[in-house]
Every structure is written in C-alpha cells, then in structure tokens.
N, C-alpha and C positions, 0 to 999 in steps of 0.2 A: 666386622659387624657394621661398616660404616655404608655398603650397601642396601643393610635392612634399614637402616635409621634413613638414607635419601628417599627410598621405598616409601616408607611411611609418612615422608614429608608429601614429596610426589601425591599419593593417596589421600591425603589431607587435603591438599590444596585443588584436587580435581572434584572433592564433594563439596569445598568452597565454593566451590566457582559456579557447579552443579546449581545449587541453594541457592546463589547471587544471582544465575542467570533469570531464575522460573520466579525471583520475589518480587511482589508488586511493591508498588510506592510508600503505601503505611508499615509492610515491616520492611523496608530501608529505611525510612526516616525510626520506627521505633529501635531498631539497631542503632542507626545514629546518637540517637539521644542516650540508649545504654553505654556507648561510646564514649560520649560526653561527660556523662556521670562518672564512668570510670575514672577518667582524665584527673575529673576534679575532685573527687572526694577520698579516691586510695592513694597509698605511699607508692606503688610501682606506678601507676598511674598520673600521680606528677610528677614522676623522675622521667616518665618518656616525655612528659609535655616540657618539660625543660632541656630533652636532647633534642627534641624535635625543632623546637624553639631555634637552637644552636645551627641544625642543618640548615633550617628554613631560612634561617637569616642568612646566610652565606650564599644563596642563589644567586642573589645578583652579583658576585665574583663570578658564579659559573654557568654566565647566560649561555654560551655557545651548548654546551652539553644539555643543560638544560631546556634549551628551542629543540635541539635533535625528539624531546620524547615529546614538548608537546606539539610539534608541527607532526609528527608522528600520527600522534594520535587524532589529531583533529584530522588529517588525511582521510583516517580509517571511517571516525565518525561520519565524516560528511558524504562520502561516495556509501554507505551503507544505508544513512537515513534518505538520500536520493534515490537510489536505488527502490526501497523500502515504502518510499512517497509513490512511484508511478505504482507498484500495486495499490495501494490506499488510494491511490485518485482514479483506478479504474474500478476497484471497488464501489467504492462512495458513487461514483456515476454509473453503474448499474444497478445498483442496492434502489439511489436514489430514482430509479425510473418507474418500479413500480408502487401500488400502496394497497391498502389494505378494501379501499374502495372498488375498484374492478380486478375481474378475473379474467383469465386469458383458457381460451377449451380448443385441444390438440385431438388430434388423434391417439388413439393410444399408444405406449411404449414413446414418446417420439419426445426425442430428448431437446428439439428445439423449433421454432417455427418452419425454418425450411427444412427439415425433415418429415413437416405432416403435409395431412392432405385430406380435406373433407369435400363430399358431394354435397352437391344441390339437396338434397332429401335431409341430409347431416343437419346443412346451415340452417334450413327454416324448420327442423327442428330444435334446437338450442336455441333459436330465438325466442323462441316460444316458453321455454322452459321458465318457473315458479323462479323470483328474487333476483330477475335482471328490474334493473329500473324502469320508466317508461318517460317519454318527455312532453310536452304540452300538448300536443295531437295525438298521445296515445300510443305514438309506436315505440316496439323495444329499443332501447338503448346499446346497439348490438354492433358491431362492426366485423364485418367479413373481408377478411385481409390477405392478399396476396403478398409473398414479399420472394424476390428473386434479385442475384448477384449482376452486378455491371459493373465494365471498367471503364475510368476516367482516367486523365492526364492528370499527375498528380501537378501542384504548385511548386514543390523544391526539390527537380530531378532534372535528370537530362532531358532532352527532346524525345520524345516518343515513350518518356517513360510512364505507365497506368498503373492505377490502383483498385481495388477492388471497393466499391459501395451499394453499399443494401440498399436497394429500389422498394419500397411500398406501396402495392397497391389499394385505394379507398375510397369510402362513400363516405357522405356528408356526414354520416354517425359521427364516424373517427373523430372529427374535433370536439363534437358533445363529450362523448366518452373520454374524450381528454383537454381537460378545461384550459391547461396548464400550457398548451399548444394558444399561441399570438403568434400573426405577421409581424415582422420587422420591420419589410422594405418589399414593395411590390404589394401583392395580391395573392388570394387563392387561385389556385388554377380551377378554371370551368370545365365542371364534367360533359368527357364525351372527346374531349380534345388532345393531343396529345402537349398538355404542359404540365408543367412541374412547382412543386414548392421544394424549396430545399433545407434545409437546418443551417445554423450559424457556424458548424465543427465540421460540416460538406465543406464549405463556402471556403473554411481556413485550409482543409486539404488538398482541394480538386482546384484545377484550375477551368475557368469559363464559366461558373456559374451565378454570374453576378445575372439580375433579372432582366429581361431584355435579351440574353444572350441565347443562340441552341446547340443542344449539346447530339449529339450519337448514341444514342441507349438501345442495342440490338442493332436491328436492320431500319429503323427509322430516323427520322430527327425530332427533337423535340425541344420548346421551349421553356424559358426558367419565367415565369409568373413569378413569383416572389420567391423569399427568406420568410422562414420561423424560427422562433426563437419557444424553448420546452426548460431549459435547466435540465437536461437528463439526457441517458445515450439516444436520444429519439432526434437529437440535433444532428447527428452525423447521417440519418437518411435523407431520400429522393421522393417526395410522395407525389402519387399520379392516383389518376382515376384507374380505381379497381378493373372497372372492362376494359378500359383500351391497354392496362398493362398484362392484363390477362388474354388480350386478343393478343397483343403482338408477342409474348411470350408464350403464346400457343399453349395456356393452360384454360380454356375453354370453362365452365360453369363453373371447376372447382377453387376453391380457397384453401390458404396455409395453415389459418386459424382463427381465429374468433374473439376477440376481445368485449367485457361486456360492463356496465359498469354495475353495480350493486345496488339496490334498494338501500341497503348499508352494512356493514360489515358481516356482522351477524346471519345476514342470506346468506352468505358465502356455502355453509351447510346444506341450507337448501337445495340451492342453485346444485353441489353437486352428488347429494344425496341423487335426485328427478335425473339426471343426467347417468350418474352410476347406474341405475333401475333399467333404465330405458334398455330394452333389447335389443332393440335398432339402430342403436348407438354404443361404439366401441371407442371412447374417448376417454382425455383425462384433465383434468380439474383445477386449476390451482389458480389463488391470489397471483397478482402479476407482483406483489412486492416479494412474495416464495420462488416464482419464475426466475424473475431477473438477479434475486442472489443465488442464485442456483447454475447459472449463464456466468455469472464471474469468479466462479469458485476454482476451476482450472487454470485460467490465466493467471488469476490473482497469486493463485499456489506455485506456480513455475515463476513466476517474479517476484515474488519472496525468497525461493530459495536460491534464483541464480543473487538477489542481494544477500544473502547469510554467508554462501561460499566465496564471493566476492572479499566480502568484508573479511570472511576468516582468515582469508588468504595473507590479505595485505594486513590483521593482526596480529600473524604471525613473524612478519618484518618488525610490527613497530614492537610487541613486545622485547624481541633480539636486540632492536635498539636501545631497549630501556633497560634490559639486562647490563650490554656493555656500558652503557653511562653509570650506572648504578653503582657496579662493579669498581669502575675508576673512580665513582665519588665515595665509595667505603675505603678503597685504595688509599687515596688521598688523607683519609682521615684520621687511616690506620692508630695514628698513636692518639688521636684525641677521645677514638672509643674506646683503647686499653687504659688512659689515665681515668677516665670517668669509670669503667668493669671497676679497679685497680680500687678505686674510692669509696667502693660499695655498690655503684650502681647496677644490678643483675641485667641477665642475657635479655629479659621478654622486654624490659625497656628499650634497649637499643634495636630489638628485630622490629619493634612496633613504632618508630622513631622513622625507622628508613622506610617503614610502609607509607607511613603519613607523609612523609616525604614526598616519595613517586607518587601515592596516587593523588597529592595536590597539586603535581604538576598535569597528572590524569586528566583530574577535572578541569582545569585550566582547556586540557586540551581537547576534551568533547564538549565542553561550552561553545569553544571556539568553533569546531565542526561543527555543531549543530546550529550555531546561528548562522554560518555563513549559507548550509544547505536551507537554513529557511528564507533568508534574503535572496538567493537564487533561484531555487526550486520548489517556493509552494506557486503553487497558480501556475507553474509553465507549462504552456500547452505541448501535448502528445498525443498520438498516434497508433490503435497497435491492430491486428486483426481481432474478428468478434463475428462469429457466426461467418452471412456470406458479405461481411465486409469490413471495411477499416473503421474502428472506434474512436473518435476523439475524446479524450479529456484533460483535464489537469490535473497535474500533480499533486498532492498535499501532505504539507508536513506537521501532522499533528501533534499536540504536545505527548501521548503515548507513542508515539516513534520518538521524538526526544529525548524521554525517559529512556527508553532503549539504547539510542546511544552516549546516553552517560551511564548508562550499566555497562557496555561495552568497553568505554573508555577507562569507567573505574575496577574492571575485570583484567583489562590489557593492566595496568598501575600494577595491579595486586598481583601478579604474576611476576612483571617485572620487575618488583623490589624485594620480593617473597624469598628465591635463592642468594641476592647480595646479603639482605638482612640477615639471614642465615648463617653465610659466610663471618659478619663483623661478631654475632654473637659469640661463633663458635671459637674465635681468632683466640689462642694462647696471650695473655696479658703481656707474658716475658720475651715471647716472637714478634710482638707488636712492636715493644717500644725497641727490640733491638734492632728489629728490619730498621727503622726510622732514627 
C-alpha cells in the first residue's frame, strides 16, 4: 500500500503547486499570515517553530549545501524573469505606441499595415469621413501612409551583414497626428527629396545613420536629415516623403493605411460606424492603441513561452538539487528528529519544519535572482523582428515578473523539501536512533 499512499502525496503536491502557481499576491500574503497564526497560537504549530528554529540555526555549519539550492535557484529565477522581461518590453513598446486618440483604417481582413492597400478614391474618402479632427486651416487630420521593408548594415555584425527596417512613407500630417514624434538631432526631411528622418532604436541598430550620412534604400541613395525621438516602436523606423517613397517603390497613388487622429475618443464610434456604411469602402476600423496590442500579441506569446520552458527546464535541475541536499540534511539529522518524535513531538511538525527550511533558503534564492535580473536586465536594449522589420526596445522587469519568480522559487523549495520532509516523518524512532 505504500504506493497508494506516494500516489496520493504526488497528487497532493501537483494541486499545490497548481493553486500556488495561478495565486495572485493577496492570497499569498493571506496564506502567509494564516501561516503565521498558526505558528503562534497552536501547540503543533509552535513545536514546528521550534524544530524549525533548530534547523535554521545550523545553516551556517552547512553553507556549502546549502549555496548548491540557493545559487540553484536564483539561476532559475534570473534567466526566467530575463527571459520574461524582453516579452514585457516588447509588449509595453507596442502597447505603448498607440492611444485611445487616433485611429488607424486598413483595408479589410488585413491583419497589419503592410498587408493593406488603399486607392486614391479609398484615401479621400476616409478623409472626409464624420470625427476625424481638423487643424487650424481646416484640413482633416488624416495621414496617408506607405510603409515597405529595407535592408540595412546592422551595427553589431560582421561586414556585409543587413537587417531588415520599416521605411515610412509621409506627409506633413504625420507629425500633427503624432504630437509625441520631436527631432533630436538634425532636421525634418523636406518633401519632394529623397531624405530621411530616423528614430533613436534605427540609429542603435543600423549602422550610417547618424545625419549627414546616405544610406542605399531600393535602387537610390538617400540622405539622413535628422533623428526623432516618439518613446514607442515608431523609434525603430525610416520616415521619408510619402511620394518619393512611393515613386521609388513603384507603388504609385496607392497607400498602406491611414492614420487619423480623433475629435476625441468617443468619435471613435462615429468615425467607424460612416466608414462601416460606406459601400465604396471595404475597410476596417480600430484605435491604434487596439492595433498595436494586437501586433504584439504573437511575439509577446512565443517569448513567454520559450521563457516558461526554459525556466522549467533548468527547475527541474535545481529542484533535484534541493531534493539531494535536503535528503542529506534529514540524513544528518536522523537521530535529532527521532529524539524530538520520541518526546512527543508529532510527524506534521517535523514535515512542516523542513519545508520552512528549503523554502527559506527558496526565498533567499529568488530574491537573489530576481534582483540581479533587475540590476541587469530592465532597460537593456533589444532587438527582434515586427512586421516588415526589426523592433527596438527594452527590457523591463516589473515588479509582477518579480512576484513570479518568487512563486517559482518558493514552488522549486516546496517541492524540494516536500519528499525529504516526508521521509524524516515517516523515519521509525527505533531505526533512527539505531542507524546513529
């Protein structure tokens, strides 16, 4: 029967862990505190705070063992919540690019800009349409936008190595409708010519784009007129004048999309009720703050998950680790848990003893991971594909990634004390003190 009874440990500990994984902060901490109370006010409850007392004080005789779980675990924590960070910072930098003020109008079905395509007849009608704004002289607030892929010479590769960046083509609108868009360093480029403005997350990836400099875009050359600086993924494009990117990309009259800004949020409705109706328009609709979380939702998902299985992986080491130390520290102790059983002290004290045990060394050890991936890795600039080209942003390790990996960390603990503790409970009092 002593298979049904691991069974049902097993079973136990996998809907623990279940439940620890999906629990947010206030029932941790209300756990905690039922914890606590326990501790202090029942008779089993201060007989583990006094075995635990007894382990905990003996650590520092058993540094070495004791580093194996929390260098262990901080391992795990820190290469997870890094991991974890470039989603969140490619997140947050797409999230962050649009708002709830302008809308962006596609063609329909068209899952991203360079996938649509509007005619001449399309754009000047959407310009027209009810709850776009208007600016001092009366015209819509409207930007008709080409955007096609080009490669550059990246900055940290070998000689001839290129990357891929989203080229924008635009009219004076564009900066209206995007207030948030300043020069840096240099100038706008003057329409009609072929130069460029660049973003400050270009500038860090590509190399020659400092102003002043010309770069190769298609079959022409073209020069860099300044840097902008947006705070959002709109730093990692190339913007040029909508016709001459559209002549020399041989896309003639048409545009990718349409960006417009709002009257104020509330048009939003409007604007795409008028646009819905329209017969002569087969388009579709959305806030650019709906667009652009919408555009990070893929990426974001496959770099999560390659951090989850990363993580799990290397969890799966450090729990083993924490197993075998655990193991040898009940080992070790064999006859001081059977004199304490021996004296009255019952099994749930001592299995709840060595749990506090590991997983103080747990926390120890996803503290540690976690502050080091945040001294490292919030703010580090990256890189990744996005549409027709490379995204810059950084990193960020928020304090809900945090909390993550000290759920991680105090999941690996509970795990790895959970069969020792088991073991010293289970241990015969009279096989105890004889082995020793």
């Amino acid at each position: 029967m002593r298979w049904l009874t691991n069974l049902g440990s097993g079973l136990l500990l996998l809907a623990l862990l279940a439940l620890w994984i999906f629990m947010p902060w206030p029932g941790a901490l209300a756990l905690a505190l039922l914890g606590a109370g326990w501790l202090a006010l029942t008779r089993r409850g201060r007989q583990t705070a006094s075995v635990a007392q007894v382990g905990i004080s003996t650590l520092t005789q058993r540094l070495g063992s004791s580093a194996v779980i929390v260098v262990g675990i901080a391992g795990v924590v820190g290469v997870l919540v890094a991991l974890l960070a470039m989603a969140e910072g490619y997140a947050q930098t797409l999230r962050g690019t649009g708002n709830d003020d302008t809308a962006i109008v596609m063609r329909g079905a068209s899952a991203s800009e360079v996938a649509s395509v509007l005619g001449r007849d399309s754009l000047v009608q959407i310009e027209q349409a009810p709850g776009i704004a208007r600016d001092a002289a009366g015209r819509p607030m409207a930007s008709a936008e080409t955007v096609v892929a080009v490669n550059l010479p990246v900055r940290r590769g070998a000689p001839g190595d290129e990357g891929s960046a989203q080229l924008r083509g635009v009219g004076a609108m564009a900066w209206a409708v995007r207030p948030q868009m300043r020069i840096v360093a240099g100038r706008r480029f003057q329409p009609g010519l072929r130069e460029l403005d660049v973003g400050r997350g270009a500038v860090r990836q590509f190399a020659g784009l400092a102003p002043g400099r010309t770069v190769r875009l298609g079959s022409e050359t073209w020069t860099v007129a300044g840097v902008f600086a947006s705070g959002d993924a709109l730093e990692s494009e190339l913007w040029g004048d909508a016709a001459v990117v559209a002549d020399t990309f041989r896309r003639g009259a048409s545009r990718n999309a349409v960006t417009v800004r709002l009257t104020d949020p509330a048009a939003f409705a409007t604007l795409k009720a008028a646009l819905g109706s329209n017969p002569q328009l087969q388009v579709d609709t959305a806030t650019t703050a709906d667009y652009y979380a919408r555009q990070s939702e893929g990426v974001t998902k496959v770099l999560r998950i390659i951090g989850i299985t990363v993580g799990s992986i290397m969890a799966v080491g450090a729990v083993f680790g924490a197993l075998n130390t655990m193991f040898a520290a009940v080992a070790a102790r064999a006859r001081e848990i059977a004199t304490l059983r021996a004296i009255g002290f019952a099994g749930v004290p001592v299995v709840v003893a060595v749990m506090l045990e590991t997983m103080l060394l747990a926390l120890i050890g996803g503290a540690v991971g976690g502050l080091v991936a945040y001294l490292v890795f919030d703010g580090y600039g990256a890189s990744t594909m996005a549409n027709t080209g490379q995204l810059s942003f950084d990193l960020r390790v928020t304090p809900a990634l945090l909390w993550n990996g000290l759920k991680w960390a105090l999941a690996i603990g509970f795990v790895g004390g959970f069969f020792p503790a088991l073991r010293a409970a289970r241990l015969p009092v009279t096989t105890a003190l004889r082995e020793l």
